[in-house]
Structures are given as C-alpha cells and as structure tokens.
C-alpha positions as CSV (number, residue, x, y, z in Angstrom):
1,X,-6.8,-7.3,-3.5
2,X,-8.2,-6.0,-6.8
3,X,-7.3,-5.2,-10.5
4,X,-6.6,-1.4,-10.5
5,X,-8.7,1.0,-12.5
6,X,-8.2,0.7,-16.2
7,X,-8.6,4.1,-17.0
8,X,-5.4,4.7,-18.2
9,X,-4.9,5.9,-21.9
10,X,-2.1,3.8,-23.9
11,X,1.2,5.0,-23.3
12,X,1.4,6.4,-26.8
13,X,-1.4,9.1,-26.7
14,X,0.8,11.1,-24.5
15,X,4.1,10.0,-24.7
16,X,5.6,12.1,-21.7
17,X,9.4,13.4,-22.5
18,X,11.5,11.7,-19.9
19,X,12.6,15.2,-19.3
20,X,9.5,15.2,-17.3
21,X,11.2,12.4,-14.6
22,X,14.0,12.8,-11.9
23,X,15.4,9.4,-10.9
24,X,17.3,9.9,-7.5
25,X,19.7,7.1,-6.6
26,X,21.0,6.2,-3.5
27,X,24.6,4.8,-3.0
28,X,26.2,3.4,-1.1
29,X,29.9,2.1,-1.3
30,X,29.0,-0.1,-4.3
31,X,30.9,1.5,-7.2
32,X,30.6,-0.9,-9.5
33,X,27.3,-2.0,-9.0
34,X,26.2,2.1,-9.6
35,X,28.0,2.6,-12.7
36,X,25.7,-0.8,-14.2
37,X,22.9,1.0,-12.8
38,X,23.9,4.3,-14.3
39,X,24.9,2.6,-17.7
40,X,21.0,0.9,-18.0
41,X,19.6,4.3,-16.5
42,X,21.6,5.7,-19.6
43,X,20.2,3.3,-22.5
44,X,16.7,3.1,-21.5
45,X,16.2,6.5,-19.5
46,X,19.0,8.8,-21.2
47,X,17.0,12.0,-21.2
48,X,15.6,12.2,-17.2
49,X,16.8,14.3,-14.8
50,X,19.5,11.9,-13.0
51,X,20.9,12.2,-9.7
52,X,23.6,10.5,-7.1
53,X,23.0,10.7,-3.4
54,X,25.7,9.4,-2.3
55,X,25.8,8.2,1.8
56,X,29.5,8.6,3.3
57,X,31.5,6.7,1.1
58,X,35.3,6.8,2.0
59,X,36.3,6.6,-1.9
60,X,36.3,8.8,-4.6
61,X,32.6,7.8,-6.3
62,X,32.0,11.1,-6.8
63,X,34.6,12.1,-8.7
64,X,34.8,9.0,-10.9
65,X,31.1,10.0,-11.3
66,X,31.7,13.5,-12.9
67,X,34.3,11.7,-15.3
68,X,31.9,8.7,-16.5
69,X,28.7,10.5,-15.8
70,X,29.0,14.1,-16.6
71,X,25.3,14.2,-17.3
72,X,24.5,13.1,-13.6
73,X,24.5,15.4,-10.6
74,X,26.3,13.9,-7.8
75,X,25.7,14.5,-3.9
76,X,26.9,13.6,-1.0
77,X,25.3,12.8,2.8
78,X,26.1,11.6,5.7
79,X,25.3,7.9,6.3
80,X,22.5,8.5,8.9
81,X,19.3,6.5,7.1
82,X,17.9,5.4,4.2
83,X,15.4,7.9,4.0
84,X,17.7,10.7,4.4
85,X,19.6,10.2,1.6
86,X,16.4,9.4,-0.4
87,X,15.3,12.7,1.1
88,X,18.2,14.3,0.1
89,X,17.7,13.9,-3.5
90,X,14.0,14.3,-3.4
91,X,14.9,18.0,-2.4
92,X,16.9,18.7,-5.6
93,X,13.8,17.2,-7.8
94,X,12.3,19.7,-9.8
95,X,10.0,17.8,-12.0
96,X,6.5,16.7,-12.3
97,X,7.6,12.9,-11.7
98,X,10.0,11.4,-9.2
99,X,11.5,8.1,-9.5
100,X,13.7,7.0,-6.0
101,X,15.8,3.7,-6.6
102,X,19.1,2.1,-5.2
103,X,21.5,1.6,-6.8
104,X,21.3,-2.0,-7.1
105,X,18.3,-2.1,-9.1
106,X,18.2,-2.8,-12.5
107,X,16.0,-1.4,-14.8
108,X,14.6,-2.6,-18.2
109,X,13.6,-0.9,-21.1
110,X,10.0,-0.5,-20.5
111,X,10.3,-0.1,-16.2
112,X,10.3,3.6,-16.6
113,X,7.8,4.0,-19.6
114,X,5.2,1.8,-17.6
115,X,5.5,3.2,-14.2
116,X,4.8,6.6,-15.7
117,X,2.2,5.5,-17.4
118,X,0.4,4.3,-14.5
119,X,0.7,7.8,-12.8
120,X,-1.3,9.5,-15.4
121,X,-4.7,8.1,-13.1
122,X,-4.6,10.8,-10.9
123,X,-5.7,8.2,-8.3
124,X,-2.5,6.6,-8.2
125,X,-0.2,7.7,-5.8
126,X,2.8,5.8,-6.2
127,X,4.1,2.8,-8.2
128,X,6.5,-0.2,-7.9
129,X,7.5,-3.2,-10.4
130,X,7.9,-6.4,-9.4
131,X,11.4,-7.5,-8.7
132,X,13.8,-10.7,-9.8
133,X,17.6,-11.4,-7.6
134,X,20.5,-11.6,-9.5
135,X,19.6,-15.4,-10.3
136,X,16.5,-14.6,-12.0
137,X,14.1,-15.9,-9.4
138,X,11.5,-13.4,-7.8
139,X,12.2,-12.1,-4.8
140,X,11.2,-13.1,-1.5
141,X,9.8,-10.1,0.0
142,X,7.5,-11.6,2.2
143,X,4.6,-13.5,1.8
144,X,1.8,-10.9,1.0
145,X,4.1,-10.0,-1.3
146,X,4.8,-13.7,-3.4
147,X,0.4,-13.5,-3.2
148,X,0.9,-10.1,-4.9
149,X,3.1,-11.8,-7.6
150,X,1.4,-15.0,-8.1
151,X,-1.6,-13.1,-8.6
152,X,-0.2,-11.1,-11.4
153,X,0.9,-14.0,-12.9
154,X,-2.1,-15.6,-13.0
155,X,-4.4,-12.9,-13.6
156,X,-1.9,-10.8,-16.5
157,X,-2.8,-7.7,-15.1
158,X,-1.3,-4.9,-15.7
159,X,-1.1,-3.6,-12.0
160,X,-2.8,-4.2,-8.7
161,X,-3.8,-2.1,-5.4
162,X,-1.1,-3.3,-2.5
163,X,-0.7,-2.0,0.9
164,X,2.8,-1.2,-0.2
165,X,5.5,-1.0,-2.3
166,X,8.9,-1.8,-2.0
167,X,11.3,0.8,-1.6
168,X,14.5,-0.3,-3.6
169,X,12.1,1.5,-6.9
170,X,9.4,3.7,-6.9
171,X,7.8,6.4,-8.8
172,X,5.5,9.2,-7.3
173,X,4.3,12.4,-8.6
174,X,5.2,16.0,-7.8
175,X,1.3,16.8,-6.8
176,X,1.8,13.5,-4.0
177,X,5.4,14.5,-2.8
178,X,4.2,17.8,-1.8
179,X,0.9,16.8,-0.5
180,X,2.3,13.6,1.9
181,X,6.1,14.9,2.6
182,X,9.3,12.5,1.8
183,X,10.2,9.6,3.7
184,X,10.8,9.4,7.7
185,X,14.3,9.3,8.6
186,X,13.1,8.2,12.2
187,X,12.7,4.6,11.0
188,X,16.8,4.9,10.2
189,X,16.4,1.4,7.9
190,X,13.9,-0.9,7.0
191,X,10.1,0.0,7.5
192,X,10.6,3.6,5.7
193,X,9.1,2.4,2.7
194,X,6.1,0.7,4.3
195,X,5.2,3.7,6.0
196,X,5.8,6.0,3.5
197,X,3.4,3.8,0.7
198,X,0.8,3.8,4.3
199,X,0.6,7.8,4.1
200,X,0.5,8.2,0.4
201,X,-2.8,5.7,1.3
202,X,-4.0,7.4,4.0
203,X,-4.2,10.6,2.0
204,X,-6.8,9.2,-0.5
205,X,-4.2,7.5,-3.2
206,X,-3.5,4.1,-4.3
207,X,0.0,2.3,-4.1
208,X,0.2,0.7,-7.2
209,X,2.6,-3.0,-7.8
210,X,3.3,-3.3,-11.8
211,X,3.4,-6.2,-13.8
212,X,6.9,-4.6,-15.2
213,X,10.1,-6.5,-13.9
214,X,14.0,-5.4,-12.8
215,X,16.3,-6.4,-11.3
216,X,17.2,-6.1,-7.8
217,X,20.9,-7.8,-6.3
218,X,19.3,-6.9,-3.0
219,X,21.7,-6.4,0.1
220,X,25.0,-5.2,-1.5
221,X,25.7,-2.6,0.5
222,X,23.6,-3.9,4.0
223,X,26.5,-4.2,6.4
224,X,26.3,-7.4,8.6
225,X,26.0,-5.7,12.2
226,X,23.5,-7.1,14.0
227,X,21.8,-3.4,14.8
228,X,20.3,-3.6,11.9
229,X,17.8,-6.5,13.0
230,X,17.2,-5.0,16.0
231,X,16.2,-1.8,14.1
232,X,13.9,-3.9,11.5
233,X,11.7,-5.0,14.5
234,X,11.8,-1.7,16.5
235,X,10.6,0.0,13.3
236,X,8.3,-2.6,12.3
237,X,6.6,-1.8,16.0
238,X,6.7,1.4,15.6
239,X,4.5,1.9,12.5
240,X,2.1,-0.4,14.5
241,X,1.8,2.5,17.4
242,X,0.6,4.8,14.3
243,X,-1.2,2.5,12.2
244,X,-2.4,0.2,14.1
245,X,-5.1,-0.5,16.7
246,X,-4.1,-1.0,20.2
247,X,-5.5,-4.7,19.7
248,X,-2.8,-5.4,16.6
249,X,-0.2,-3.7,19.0
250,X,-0.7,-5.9,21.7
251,X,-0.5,-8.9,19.5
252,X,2.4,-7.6,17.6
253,X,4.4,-7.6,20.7
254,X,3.5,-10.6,22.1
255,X,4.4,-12.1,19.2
256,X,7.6,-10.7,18.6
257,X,8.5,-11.0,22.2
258,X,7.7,-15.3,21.8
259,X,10.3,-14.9,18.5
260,X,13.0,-13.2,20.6
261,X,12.5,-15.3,23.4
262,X,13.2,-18.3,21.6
263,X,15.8,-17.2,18.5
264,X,17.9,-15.9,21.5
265,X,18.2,-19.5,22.5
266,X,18.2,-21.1,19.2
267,X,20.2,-18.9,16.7
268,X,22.7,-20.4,14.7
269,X,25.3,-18.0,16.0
270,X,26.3,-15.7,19.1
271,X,26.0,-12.5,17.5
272,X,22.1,-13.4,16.1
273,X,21.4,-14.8,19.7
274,X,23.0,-11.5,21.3
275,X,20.9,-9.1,18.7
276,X,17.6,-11.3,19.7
277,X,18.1,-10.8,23.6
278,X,18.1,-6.9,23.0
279,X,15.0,-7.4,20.6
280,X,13.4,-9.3,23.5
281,X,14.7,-7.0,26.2
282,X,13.2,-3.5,24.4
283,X,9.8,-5.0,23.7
284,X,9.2,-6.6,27.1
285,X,10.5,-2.8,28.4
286,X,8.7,-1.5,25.5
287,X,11.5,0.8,25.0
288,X,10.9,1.4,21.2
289,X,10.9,5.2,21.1
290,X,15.2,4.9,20.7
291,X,16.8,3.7,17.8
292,X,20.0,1.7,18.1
293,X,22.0,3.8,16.1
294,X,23.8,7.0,16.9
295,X,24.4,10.0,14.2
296,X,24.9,7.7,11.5
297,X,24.2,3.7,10.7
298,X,27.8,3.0,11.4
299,X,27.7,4.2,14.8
300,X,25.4,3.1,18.0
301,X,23.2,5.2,20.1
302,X,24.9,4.9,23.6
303,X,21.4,5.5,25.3
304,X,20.3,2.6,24.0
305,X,20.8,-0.2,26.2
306,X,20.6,2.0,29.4
C-alpha cells in the first residue's frame, strides 16, 4: 500500500465542465431508491450526461422516469448480470469520462468533482470513494478493504493504490474503456468489479480508493435466492484460474472446499446449508466453468447440477 502520486494540479486550474462526464446507473426494481439517487445526481452533478439502465423491471420505471427526469435517457435490459447492464450503458457513453454507479449510491457534492480530478494523472486508471450504509458506519467490504479505510483515516490522504475498487461507483476514462474493454458478463454477479479494476491494472494503470465519501444502502435490490452465493464463490474461483498461480488456486479451493464442508452442516438455515452442499459439490468436481443461472439472474441454468 502507498500514497498515490501527487501530481495532480488543484481541481480549480482546470475545472472540467461536467458535460465532459456520463454517469450510467443501473436499476433495478428500486424506484424510489433511484429517483433519490437521480434527485442528488441532479443537485450536485446537474449538467453530466445521465443515463438509466434499467434490468427487467415489471413496472413502469421508465416511464415515470421520462416524466420526473426528462433530462435522463432511460434504457432497458434484460436481467441477465450486473455487468451487462453496466455494459449496456457504457455503450451509449460518448464522453471523455465515465462514471458507472447503482442506483443505491448516494453521492455528495464533491464525490464527482474529486474522482475526476484524480483522473487527470494519466496514470490513473480508475477511481472509487470510500463508502458509508445507510446508518452512517463504513462499510464492511472485506478486510483489505477496512485496512484501505483505516489507513486513509490515519494517514489524510487524499487517495491510495488498491488492488481494487468497489463496483457500486466508479469513474474511468474514455482512453481506459477503450483500451481494457467493459466489464465481463461471464461473472453474472459479484467478482465483476474485481476483475475488471485487475485488467485496468494489468494494462499499466492504477485503481485508485478516494478519501471522498457516499453513501451506499447496499443490497436493495439483491434477491435472497441462494444462487447468488453459489455464484460469489464460483466467480471468486474463477478469477483465481486467470489471475492467479496454480499454487493460490490449489489453496483457494481447498479452502473453500473446508468452508463448504462445514457451513453445509452448520448453517443457521436449510436453504444456506443446501446452497453450501452445491458450493462443496462444484469445487470438489471442480465444475466452475457453469454458472448457476440460466438467461437471466431470475432463472437457473438446468445444466448445472448435472
């Protein structure tokens, strides 16, 4: 962990136009938690490009969108991952700066001004802020990433090198979409993030955590099924098979395997204890090529469990 370079003039000697940004956000059946996000999007980001990717909803978000939003192009897409609908939007960006978010993030007045900022080192790939729940607290994201905040806090930095950032908010340039591609829809949720801050990395840029807060409710619109577990650990094995040496592979997997092995005996409930036998099964059979979704995240892959 280090400070990142300081090279970066003061916001004020170039004051971009926000023109300059797109800000794609992702929805999913949350109405009302979009039109808050819209409405802060609005007083602290009015003049960016703004659009809607909206994933399947059965409701008619878009077209209470056009009549509270008129400013904001709506889409819609099917429901099949993450980072298709990210990758959906992405497509319809035009601008020199790219901001993806969900649409349960909360920005603050300077979030936008500050992650652009950072981008003007053209050694910066992409950009992150730190993130508070609804309660105020930080966000448990995992440890590296409390380390990540502590050290902020201690240090007052500005913004540090990380392995990743999180993938409810980030900010990338045109020059680094082109050159490393969008996010992979093959990891269909969870991990799409991590291995889409690994290539911008891999291709010679920094990923960039900024002091700058939002906030982030986290989960709104994250059905309950328990595919969605199974998914998090085949995808978190997966970007080991491309990232990772055959060493960390072989540990990875023994280690999930002990996890599964034991949470399918002492899981609170049935449906936990069911979703860890299948994560215990696949990696013992290592059968992680398949995900356990069908067409879309509301719909299993029947090849699956054969």
């Amino acid at each position: 962990m280090r400070y990142a370079d300081a090279i970066v003039p003061p916001l004020s000697s170039f004051l971009l136009p926000l023109s300059s940004l797109t800000i794609v956000v992702t929805h999913y059946r949350t109405p009302e938690i979009l039109w808050e996000c819209l409405r802060r999007l609005e007083l602290h980001a009015k003049d960016a490009v703004k659009i809607v990717v909206d994933a399947d909803s059965q409701d008619d978000t878009l077209e209470e969108l056009a009549k509270r939003f008129p400013e904001v192009t709506g889409v819609w897409t099917e429901n099949h991952s993450l980072a298709n609908a990210v990758n959906t939007g992405l497509k319809l960006a035009k601008t020199p700066y790219v901001l993806q978010m969900n649409a349960d993030v909360y920005i603050e007045e300077d979030t936008v001004s500050a992650m652009l900022e950072r981008l003007q080192n053209p050694r910066v790939g992409m950009v992150s802020p730190r993130c508070k729940d609804k309660t105020g607290k930080w966000q448990n994201q995992g440890l590296p990433y409390q380390r990540y905040y502590q050290y902020l806090a201690l240090t007052k930095a500005k913004s540090i090198s990380v392995s990743w950032v999180h993938g409810c908010c980030q900010m990338l340039r045109r020059d680094v979409l082109e050159n490393v591609g969008g996010m992979n829809s093959s990891y269909r949720f969870y991990n799409e993030d991590i291995e889409w801050s690994w290539r911008v990395r891999k291709a010679g840029y920094t990923c960039e955590l900024l002091s700058n807060v939002v906030t982030h409710l986290g989960g709104s619109s994250t059905p309950k099924n328990p595919l969605f577990l199974v998914e998090g650990y085949r995808g978190g094995f997966v970007l080991s098979q491309h990232y990772k040496s055959a060493l960390y592979q072989k540990l990875h997997r023994a280690v999930v395997i002990a996890e599964a092995g034991y949470q399918s005996r002492f899981a609170k409930d049935d449906v936990k204890r069911h979703a860890y036998k299948t994560i215990e099964k696949m990696f013992r059979n290592n059968q992680v090529d398949e995900s356990p979704f069908g067409e879309t995240l509301g719909t299993a892959n029947s090849q699956f469990t054969k």
